[in-house]
N, C-alpha and C positions, 0 to 999 in steps of 0.2 A: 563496605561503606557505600552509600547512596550516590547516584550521581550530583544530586546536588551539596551533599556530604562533601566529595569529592572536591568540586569548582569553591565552594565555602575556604578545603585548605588549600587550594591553589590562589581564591586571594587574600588567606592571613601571610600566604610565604610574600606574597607580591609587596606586600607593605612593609617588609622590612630584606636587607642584603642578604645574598648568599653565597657560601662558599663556592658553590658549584653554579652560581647561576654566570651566564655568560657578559652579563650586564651588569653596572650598581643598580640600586636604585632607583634613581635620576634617568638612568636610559632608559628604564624599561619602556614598552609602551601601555598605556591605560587603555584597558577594553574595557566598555559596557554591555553587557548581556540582555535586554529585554525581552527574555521568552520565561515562557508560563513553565511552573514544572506542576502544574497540577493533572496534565494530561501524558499519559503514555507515550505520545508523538512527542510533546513539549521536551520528554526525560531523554529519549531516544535523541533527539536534536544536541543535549546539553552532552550526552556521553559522547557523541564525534565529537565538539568541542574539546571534554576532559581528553581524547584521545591525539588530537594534535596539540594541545597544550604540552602533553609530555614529553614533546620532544622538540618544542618552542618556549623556553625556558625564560624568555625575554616579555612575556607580557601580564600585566597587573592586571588582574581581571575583579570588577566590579558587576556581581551578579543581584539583582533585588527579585525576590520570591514571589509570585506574582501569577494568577490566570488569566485564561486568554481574555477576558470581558473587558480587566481593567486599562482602565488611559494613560499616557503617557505619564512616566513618572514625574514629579515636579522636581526633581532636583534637576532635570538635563539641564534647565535654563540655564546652570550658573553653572553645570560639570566644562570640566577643561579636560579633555582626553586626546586619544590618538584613533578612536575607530571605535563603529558599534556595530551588535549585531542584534537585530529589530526583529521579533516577530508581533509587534503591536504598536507598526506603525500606522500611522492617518494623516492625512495633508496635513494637520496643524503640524506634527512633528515633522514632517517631512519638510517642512519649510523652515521649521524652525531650524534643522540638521543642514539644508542645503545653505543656514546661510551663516552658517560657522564654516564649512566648506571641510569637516570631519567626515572621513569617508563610511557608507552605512552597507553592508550587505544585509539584502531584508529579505525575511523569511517569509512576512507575512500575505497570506493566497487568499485573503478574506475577499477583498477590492479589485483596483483595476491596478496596473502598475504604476507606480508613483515614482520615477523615475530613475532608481535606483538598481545596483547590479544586486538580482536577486536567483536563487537558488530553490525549487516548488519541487514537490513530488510531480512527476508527470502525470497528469489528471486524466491524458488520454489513454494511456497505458492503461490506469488505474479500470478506466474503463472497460476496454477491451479484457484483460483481463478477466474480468468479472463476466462481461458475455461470452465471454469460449467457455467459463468455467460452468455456465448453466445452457446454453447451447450442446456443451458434449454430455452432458448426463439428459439431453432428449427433450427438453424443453420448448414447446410452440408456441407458449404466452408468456408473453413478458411484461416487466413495470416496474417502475422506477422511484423510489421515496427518498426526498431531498428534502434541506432546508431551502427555506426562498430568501435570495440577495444574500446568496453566500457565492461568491466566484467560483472557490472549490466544487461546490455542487453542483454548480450548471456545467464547469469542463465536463465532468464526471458522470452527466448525466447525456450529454450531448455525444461523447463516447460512446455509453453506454449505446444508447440509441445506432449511431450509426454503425456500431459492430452488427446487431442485432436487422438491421435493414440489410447490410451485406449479407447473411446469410437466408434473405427472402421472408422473415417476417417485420411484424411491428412492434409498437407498445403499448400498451394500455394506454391510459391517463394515468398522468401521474401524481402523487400527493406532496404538497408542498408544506410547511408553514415554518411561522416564522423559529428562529431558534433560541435567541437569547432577546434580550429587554423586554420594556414594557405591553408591547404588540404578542409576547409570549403568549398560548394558551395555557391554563392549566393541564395538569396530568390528566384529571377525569374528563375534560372537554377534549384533547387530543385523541384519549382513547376511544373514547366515543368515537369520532370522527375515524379515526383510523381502522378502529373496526369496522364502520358501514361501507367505509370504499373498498376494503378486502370482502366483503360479503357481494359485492356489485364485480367482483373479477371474475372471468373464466376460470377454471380448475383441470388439471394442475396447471400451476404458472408460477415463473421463476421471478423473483423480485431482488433488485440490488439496490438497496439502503447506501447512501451518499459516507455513511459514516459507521461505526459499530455502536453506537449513541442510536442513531437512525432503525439499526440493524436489533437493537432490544426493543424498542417501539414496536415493533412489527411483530415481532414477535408474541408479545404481553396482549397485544391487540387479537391477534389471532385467538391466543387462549380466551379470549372474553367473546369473539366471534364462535367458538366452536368450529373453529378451523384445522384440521389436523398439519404440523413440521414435518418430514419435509412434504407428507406427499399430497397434498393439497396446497401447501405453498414452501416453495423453497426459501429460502432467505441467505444474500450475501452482504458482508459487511463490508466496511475497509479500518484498519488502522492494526488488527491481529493486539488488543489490548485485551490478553490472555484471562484478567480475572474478569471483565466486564464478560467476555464472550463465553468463559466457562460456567456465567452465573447465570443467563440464558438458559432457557427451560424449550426444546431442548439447547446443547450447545450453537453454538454461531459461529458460521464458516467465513474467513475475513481473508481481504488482500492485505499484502503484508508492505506496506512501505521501506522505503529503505531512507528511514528517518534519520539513525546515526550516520552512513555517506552524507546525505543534504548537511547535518552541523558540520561534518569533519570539509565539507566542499566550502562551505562559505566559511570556516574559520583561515583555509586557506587563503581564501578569492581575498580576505580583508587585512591578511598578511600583507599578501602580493599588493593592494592599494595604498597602504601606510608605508611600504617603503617604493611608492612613486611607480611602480611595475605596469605594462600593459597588462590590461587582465581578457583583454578581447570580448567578445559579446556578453552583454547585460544578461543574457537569457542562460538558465543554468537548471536544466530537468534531470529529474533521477531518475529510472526506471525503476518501479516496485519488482520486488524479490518472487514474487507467486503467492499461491493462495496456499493459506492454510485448511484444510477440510475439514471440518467436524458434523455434528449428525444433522444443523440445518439442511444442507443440502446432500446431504448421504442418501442420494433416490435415482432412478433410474426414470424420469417421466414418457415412456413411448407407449401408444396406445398398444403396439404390435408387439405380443409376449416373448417371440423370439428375438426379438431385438435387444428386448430390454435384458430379456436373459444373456445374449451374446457382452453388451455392452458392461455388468455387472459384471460377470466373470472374467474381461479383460480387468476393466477397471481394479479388482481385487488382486488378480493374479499376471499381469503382463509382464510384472520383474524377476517371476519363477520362470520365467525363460521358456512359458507354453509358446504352441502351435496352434497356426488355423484349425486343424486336427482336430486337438484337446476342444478347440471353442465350439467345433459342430458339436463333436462328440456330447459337450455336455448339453447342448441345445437341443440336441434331438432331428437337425432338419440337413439338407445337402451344403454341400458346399457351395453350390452356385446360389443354391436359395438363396442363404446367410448374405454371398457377396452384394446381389440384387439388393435387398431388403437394407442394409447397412449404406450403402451407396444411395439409395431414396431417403434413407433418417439423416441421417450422419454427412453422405455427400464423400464417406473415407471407404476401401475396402476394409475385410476386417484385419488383412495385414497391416494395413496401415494405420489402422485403433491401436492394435497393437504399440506398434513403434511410437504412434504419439506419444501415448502412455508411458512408454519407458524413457522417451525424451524429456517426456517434462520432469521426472522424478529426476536425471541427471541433471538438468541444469537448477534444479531446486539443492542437491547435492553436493553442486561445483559452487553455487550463492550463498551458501549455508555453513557447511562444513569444511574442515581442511584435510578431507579423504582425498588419499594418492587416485590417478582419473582411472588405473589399473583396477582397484581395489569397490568404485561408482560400477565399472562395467561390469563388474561381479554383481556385485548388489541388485542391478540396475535390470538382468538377465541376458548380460550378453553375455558368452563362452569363450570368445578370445575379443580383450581389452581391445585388440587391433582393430577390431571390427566395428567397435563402438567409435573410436575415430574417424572412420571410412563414413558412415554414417550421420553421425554428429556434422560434420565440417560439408556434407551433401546436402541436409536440409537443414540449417543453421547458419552457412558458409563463411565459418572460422573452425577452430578448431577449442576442442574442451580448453586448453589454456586460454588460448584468446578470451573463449566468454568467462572465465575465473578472473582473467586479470581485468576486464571490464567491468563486471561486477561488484568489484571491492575497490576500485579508483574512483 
């Protein structure tokens, strides 16, 4: 069943008693749901929700089917409930909610904050993210494609940027316009445009799209430029909306939100305010889970062939538990060479390529999956589990558990 399937029989149960529910009727509490389920994010949001619902047996939940564009619904004026949860709110509702004095946990990252206890994907992460991930496959130009007077975008892009200036370079110019209403461009005037400012870039150069919406734009545009994926323009997206990025030509490589945490965090936060609770600060950010790869960015951009050789054959094989050795070996050049030349790209030795490499696959493992952390250090290329602890907890400083149970709280 759908997640919205789901929250549908969670409010035909809500409207009538239950044997097993902890409540009549008359106690339960009445939630309002106003999030879009027409986006991958939106679905992600509503399944934390279905996910603390079942084991919160006590609330009525009234859900209306609805995208992100649309305006407040008209029936709030005259609903009488116990709590909502907003991803399309606007000062008109916000005032209208603040002065029923119904407590709102709001999703929505469109604006500025509207004064309510609200729950966002971390925008800055989102960012950084995104520049380590086209910063380590060797990238020296960078740029950035956003919507304009979207909040979400400009964290995201302000991120982006400043990761990217940390490791000594800059960005291009970047491409904005508008996203949704009447100020919209058509398709064919977008592309156009889109294509002329990709034909005006340096080559190769890594671009990260504000959205996986963003992240197809670029890419369609590219095809119409005679631009070659990845290795004349890489492309990263965000939001990991699997059929959108699979239908990409080629696929699209996306950060992965951790959209269901954010529903299951603010259907908690809105518990805790309906039954009178401190909830402590307004401000409530999710760290994204990592990047998914696919062939957008599947390149190596260094001008220097053994780097790029070096950095490719970590990148494939760091989890099969090679050696500096193996990576001259297949390079062809010394070992000091390698260490020099990686250490002027990279700024890492190639031990230390290495190790990233098998880090980030572990904690993408420990966020992802529920493998014993014995069974990760296998996979992962460590020889004894113990070692990957030793490790982990030195350049991480927690331990694999710690960042498991951080991760999914």
């Amino acid at each position: 069943m759908s997640t919205v399937g789901k929250l549908a029989e969670v409010a035909k149960q809500g409207d009538r008693p239950s044997s097993d529910s902890p409540r009549s009727y008359r106690d339960k509490k009445r939630v309002a749901l106003i999030i879009e389920s027409s986006s991958v994010y939106g679905r992600e949001l509503l399944s934390g929700i279905v996910r603390f619902r079942t084991t919160n047996l006590d609330w009525m939940v009234f859900l209306e089917q609805r995208d992100l564009t649309a305006g407040p619904p008209s029936w709030l004026e005259s609903w009488r409930g116990d709590g909502i949860i907003s991803r399309a709110t606007n000062r008109t509702l916000a005032q209208a909610v603040a002065s029923t004095g119904v407590p709102l946990v709001e999703l929505t990252d469109r604006s500025v904050d509207l004064g309510f206890t609200y729950v966002w994907s971390n925008d800055g992460a989102i960012g950084q993210l995104a520049a380590e991930h086209l910063l380590e496959r060797g990238f020296q130009q960078f740029a950035f494609c956003g919507f304009r007077s979207e909040a979400w975008s400009e964290r995201r892009e302000q991120a982006f940027g400043d990761a990217i200036a940390s490791a000594g370079f800059k960005l291009q110019p970047a491409f904005h316009s508008v996203w949704y209403g009447s100020e919209a461009r058509s398709w064919e005037q977008e592309q156009t445009e889109l294509a002329e400012w990709l034909r005006q870039m340096p080559r190769p150069i890594g671009i990260m799209a504000c959205n996986d919406v963003r992240g197809q734009h670029i890419i369609e545009a590219c095809a119409r430029a005679e631009l070659m994926v990845p290795e004349e323009v890489a492309v990263i997206g965000v939001d990991n909306d699997r059929l959108l990025c699979q239908l990409c030509d080629p696929p699209l490589s996306s950060v992965i939100p951790n959209a269901e945490l954010i529903g299951y965090r603010a259907a908690e936060l809105l518990a805790r305010q309906m039954d009178n609770d401190v909830v402590g600060p307004r401000q409530h950010l999710i760290d994204p889970m990592g990047v998914a790869t696919r062939q957008s960015t599947d390149t190596v951009a260094i001008d220097d062939a053994d780097v790029a050789a070096a950095l490719s054959f970590i990148r494939d094989r760091a989890c099969l538990g090679i050696s500096v050795d193996d990576v001259t070996a297949h390079v062809g050049t010394s070992r000091s060479t390698l260490e020099r030349k990686l250490r002027k790209f990279v700024n890492r030795s190639p031990q230390e390529e290495i190790r990233n490499v098998q880090l980030r696959r572990v904690r993408e493992l420990l966020t992802n999956t529920d493998l014993p952390t014995d069974r990760i250090a296998i996979v992962c290329g460590f020889v004894h589990p113990e070692y990957l602890h030793v490790v982990f907890r030195r350049e991480m400083k927690m331990t694999p558990g710690e960042f498991r149970r951080s991760a999914k709280t």
